[in-house]
KOLBAVEX-923741 format. One record per residue: residue in one letter; x, y negated, z of N, C-alpha, C, O in turn. Coordinates in steps of 0.02 Angstrom, whole numbers, plus 50000, padded with zeros to 5 digits. Each point is the difference from the previous one (the first is absolute). Layout:
N
aXYZXYZXYZXYZ
...
END
This chain:
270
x497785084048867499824999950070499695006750020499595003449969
x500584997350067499535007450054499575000249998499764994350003
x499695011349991499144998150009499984998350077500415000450046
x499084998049951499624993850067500065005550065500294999150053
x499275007949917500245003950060500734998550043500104997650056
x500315004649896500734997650023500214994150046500194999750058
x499684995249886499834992650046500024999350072500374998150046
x499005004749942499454997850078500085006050057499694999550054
x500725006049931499935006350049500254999350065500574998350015
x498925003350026500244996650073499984993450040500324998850052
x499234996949913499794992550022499505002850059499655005150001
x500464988350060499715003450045499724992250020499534998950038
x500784996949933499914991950020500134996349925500285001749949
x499374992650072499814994849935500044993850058499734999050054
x500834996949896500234993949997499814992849952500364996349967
x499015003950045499594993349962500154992149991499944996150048
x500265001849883500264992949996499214998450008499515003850004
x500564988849995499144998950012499964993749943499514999949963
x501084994350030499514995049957500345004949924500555002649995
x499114997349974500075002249949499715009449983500015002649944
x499864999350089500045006350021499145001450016499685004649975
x500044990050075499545001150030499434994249984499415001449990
x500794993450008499804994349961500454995149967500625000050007
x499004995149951500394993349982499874994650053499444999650027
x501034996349987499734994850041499954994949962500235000249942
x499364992050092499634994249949499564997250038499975000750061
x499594995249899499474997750015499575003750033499775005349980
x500104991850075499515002750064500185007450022499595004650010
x501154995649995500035008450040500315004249933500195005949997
x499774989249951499975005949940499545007349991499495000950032
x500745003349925499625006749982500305006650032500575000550023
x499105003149976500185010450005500135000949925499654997149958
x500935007350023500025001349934499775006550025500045003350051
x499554997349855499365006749985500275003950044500574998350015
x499175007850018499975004250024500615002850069500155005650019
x500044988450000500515000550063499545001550055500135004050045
x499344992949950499704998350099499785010050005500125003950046
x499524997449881499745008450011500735003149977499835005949997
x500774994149989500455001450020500545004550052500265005650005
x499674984850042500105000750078499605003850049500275003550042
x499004995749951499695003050030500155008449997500095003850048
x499904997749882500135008749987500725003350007500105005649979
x500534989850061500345000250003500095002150069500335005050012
x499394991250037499804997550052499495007050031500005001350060
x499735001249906499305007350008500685004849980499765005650011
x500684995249975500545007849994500285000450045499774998450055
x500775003649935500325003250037500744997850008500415002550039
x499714991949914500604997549971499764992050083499434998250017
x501294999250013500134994650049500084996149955500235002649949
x499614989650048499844994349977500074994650040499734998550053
x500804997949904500534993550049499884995449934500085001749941
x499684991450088499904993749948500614996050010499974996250048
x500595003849919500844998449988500014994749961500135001349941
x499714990650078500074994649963500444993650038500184999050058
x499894997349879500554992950015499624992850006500204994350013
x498975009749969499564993650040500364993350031500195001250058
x499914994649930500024995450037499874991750006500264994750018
x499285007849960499444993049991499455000050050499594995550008
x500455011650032499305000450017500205003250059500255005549993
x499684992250067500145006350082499525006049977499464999949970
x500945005450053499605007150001499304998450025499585002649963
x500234994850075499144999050017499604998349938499515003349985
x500714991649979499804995949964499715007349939499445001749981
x501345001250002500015001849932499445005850005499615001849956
x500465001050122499555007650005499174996849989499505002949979
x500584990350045499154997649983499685000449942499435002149989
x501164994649954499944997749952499745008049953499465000849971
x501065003950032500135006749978499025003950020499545002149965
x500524997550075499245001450042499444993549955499735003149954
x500184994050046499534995649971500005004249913499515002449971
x501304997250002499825004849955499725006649974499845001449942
x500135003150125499505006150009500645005550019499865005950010
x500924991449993500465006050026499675000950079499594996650032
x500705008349980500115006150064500734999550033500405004650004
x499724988250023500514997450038499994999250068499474999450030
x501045000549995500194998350068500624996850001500515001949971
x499414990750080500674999150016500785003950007500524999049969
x499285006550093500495005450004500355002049962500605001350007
x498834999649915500475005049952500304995949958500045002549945
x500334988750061500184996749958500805000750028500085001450060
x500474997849900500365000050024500384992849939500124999549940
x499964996350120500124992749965500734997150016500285001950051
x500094992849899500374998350042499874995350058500215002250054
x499584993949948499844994450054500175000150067500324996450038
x499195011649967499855002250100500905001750000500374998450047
x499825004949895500695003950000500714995050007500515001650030
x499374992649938500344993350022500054998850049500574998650018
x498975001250023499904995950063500195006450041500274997850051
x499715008249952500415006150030500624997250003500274998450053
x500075000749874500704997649996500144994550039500495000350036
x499144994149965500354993050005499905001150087500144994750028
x499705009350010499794998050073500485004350024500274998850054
x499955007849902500565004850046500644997149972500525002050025
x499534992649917500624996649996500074992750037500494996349990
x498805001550065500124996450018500124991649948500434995650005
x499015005149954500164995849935499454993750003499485000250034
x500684995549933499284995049992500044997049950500464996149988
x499055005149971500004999549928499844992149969499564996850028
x500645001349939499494995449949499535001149954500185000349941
x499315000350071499605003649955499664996349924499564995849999
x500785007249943499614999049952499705004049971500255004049961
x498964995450059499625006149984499424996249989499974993950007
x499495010249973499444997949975499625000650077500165003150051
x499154991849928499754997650071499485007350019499815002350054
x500094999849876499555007750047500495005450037499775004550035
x500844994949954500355004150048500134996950046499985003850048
x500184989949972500474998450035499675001050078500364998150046
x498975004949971499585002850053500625005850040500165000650059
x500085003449873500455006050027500544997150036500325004650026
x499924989949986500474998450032499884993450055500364995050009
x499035006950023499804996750046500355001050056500224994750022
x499955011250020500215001350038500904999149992500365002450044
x499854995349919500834997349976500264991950023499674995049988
x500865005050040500274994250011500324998449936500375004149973
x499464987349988500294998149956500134993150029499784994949974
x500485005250064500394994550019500454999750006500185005250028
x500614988549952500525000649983500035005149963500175004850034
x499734997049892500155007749951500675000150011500404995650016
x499665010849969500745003849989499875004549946500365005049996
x499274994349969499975004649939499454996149950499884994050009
x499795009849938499374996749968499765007949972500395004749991
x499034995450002499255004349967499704997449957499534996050005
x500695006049951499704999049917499565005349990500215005550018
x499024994249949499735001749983499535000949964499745003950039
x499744995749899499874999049948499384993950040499455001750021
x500824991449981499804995350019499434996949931499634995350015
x500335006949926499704997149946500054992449986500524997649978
x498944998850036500054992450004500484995950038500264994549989
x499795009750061500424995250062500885001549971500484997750031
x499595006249908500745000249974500274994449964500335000449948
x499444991250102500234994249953500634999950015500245004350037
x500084991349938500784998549993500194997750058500555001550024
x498894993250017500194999550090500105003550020500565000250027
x498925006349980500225004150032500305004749995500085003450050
x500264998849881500725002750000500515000050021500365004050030
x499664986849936500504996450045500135000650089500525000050034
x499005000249979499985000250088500375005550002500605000450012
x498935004949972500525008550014500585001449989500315003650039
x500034993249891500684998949993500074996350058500235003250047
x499654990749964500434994650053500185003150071500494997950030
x498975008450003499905001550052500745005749998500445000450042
x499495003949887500435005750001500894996649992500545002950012
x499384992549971500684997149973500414995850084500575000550022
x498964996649999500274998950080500105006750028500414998350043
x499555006449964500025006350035500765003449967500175001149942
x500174999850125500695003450010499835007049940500205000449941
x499505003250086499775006349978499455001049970499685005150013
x499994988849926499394999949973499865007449980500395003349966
x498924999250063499495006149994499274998449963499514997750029
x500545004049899499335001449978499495005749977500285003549957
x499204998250054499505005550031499554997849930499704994749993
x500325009749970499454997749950499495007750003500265005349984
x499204994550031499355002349988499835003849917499654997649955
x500685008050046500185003149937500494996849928500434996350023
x499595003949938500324997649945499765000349916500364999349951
x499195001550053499514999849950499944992849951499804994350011
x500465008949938499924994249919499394998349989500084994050008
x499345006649979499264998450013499615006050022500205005450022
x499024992049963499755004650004499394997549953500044995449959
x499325008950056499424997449949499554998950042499915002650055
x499814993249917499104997350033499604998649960500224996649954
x499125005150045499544999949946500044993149932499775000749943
x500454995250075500284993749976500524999549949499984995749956
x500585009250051500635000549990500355004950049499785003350046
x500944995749922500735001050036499984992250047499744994549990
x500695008750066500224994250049500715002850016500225005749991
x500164987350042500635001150008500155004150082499964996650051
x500165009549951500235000250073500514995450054500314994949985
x499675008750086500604999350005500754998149982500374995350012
x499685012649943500695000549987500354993849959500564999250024
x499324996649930500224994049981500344995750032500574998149988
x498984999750067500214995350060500415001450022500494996350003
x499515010650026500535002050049500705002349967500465001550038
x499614998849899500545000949960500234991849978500554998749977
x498744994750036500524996149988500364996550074500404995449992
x499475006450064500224997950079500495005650003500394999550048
x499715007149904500685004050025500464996949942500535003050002
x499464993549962500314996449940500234992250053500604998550005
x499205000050009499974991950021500424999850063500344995450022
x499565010750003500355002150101500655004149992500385001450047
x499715000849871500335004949998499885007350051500495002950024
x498984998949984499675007350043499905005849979500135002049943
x499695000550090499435006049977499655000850061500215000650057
x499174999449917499265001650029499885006550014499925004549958
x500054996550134499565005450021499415000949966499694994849985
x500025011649996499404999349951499565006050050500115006050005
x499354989550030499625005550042499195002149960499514996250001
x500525009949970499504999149951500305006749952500445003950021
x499254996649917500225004349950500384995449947499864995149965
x500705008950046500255006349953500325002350062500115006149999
x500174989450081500425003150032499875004850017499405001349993
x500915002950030500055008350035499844998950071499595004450014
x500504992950025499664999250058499364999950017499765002750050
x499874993049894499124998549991499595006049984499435001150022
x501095004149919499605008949998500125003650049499635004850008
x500874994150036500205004350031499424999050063499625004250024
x500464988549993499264998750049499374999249985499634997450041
x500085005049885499235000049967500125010050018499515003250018
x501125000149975499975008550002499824999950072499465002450016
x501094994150045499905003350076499414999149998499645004650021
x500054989149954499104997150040499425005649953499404999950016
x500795003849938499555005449973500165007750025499565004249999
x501134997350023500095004650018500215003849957499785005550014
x500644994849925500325002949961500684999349960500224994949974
x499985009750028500714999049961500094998749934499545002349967
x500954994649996500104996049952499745006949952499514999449964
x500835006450040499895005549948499295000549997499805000349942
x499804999750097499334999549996499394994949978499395001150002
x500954993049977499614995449997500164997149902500425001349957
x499104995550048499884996849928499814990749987499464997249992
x500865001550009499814992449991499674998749918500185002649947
x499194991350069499705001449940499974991549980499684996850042
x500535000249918499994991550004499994999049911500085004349957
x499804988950036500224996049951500634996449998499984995949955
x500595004150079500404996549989500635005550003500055003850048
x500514996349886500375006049974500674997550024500445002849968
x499834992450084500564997950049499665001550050499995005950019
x499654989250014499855001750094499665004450021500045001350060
x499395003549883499575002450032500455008849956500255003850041
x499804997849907500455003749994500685003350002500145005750020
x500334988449950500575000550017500094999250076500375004550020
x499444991550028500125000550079499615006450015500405003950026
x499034998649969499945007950034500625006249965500315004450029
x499694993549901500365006249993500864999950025500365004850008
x499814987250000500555003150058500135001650056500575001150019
x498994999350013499735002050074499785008449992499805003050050
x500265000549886499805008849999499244999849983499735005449991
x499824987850003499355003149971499784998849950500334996349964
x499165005750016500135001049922499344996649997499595000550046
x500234994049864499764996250002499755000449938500295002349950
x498974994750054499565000049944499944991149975499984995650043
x499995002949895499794993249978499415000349955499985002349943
x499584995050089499314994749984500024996049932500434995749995
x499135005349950500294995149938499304994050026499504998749966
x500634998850091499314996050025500624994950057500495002350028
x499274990949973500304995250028500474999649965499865002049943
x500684996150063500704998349988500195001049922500194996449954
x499625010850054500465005749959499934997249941499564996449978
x500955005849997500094996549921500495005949957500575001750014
x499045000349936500495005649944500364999750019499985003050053
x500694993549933500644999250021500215002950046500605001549994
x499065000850069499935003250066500385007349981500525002350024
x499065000149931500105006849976500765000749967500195005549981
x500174989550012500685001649958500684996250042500564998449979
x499105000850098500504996450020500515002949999500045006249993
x500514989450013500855002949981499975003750088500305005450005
x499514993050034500435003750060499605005050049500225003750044
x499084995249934499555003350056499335000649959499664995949968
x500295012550048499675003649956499425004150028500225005750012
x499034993650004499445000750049500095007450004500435002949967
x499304999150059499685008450002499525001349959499955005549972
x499694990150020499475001149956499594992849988500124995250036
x499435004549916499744992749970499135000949977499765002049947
x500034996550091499044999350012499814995349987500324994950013
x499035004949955499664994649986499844994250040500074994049988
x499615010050079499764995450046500045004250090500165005950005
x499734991450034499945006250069499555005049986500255005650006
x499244994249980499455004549986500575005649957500165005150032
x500034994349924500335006549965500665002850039500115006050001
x500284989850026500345003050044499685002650066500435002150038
x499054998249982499755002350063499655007649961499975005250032
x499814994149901499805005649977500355004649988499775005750001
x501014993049982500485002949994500345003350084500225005750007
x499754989650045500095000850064499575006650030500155005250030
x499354992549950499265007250036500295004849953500325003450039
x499774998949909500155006449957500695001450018500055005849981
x500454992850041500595002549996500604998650054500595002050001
x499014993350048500414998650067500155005650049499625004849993
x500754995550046500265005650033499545007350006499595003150034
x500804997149908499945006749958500895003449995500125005249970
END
């Protein structure tokens, strides 16, 4: 690999995964892993633009910026860029009305949405509420529909919480594109649409930016096909294996944010 100078020359913007990255989630809010919150903050004091780029969706952006803040980060709504608000962009200029299976702390983000008579369904990492009724429903709703449309809220195999691994999204919604015979709009990461609108809302171009996450498909492999180049976290998710995947190969591999932000202040747009 290139030395880090190399790497990092010319970062002008930072692209932050957050569960895994910034904390674990869990019991009561979950934790900050070591040294993220003084991190963000020293990230936040340079000179380098800073965009929080997550698939959250258990939690409306209000919720999560509270939660993040109670932990001692240096957040703002503004700088989250989620799928949820970005759904409901979609479903109102397509004129859509969803069925929503989502978890009850999001489902605030889609207050302002007509879901009456659906013409589509919104899957989203619903946790508990992923019983077999209500699978079934979402199939039943998508399978009456001429032109069944499903919208899944990133695509993510699990993730971690102080507790354990948990099952994402992506499961479910691979077994309703199995069952409908589909494929799932995926508004969220790994798509190219979701970096492309975390870059306009920071103000920088793909060559310029660095995405920094625990997850070595949505949070790496999706920035680096979009032109930006991407750091992996051996914190949340990450698992050895990360490091030898057959198809997608990081920019570089840090302990935790704290060392990639140390690496960021020494050698970013330079």
């Amino acid at each position: 690999m290139a030395a880090w100078g190399e790497r990092l020359a010319g970062v002008r913007g930072v692209l932050l995964d957050i569960s895994g990255v910034l904390y674990d989630g869990g019991e009561g809010g979950g934790a900050a892993i070591a040294g993220s919150v003084e991190a963000v903050a020293r990230l936040k004091r340079s000179q380098l633009k800073v965009r929080f780029c997550t698939n959250e969706s258990q939690k409306s952006r209000g919720d999560l910026v509270r939660l993040l803040r109670r932990l001692g980060f240096d957040i703002s709504e503004g700088e989250v860029t989620a799928p949820a608000p970005a759904t409901c962009l979609i479903l109102k200029e397509r004129g859509l009305r969803p069925h929503l299976l989502v978890h009850d702390g999001v489902r605030s983000e889609f207050g302002q949405i007509d879901t009456s008579n659906p013409n589509c369904v919104v899957i989203a990492d619903a946790g508990e509420d992923f019983s077999y009724q209500n699978m079934n429903k979402a199939f039943q709703v998508l399978m009456e529909l001429e032109k069944p449309i499903l919208f899944s809220l990133g695509k993510g195999r699990y993730y971690k919480e102080t507790s354990g691994l948990m099952l994402d999204v992506g499961p479910y919604m691979k077994a309703l594109e199995y069952a409908c015979g589909i494929k799932a709009e995926v508004v969220g990461k790994p798509s190219p649409e979701f970096f492309k609108s975390a870059l306009r809302e920071m103000g920088v171009d793909a060559s310029q930016a660095v995405m920094i996450g625990d997850d070595i498909v949505g949070d790496v492999g999706g920035a680096q096909r979009c032109g930006i180049r991407a750091l992996q976290v051996r914190t949340g998710k990450f698992r050895p294996s990360d490091e030898h995947h057959p198809e997608v190969k990081a920019d570089g591999y840090v302990d935790n944010l704290a060392e990639a932000v140390d690496l960021l202040l020494q050698h970013a747009d330079q």
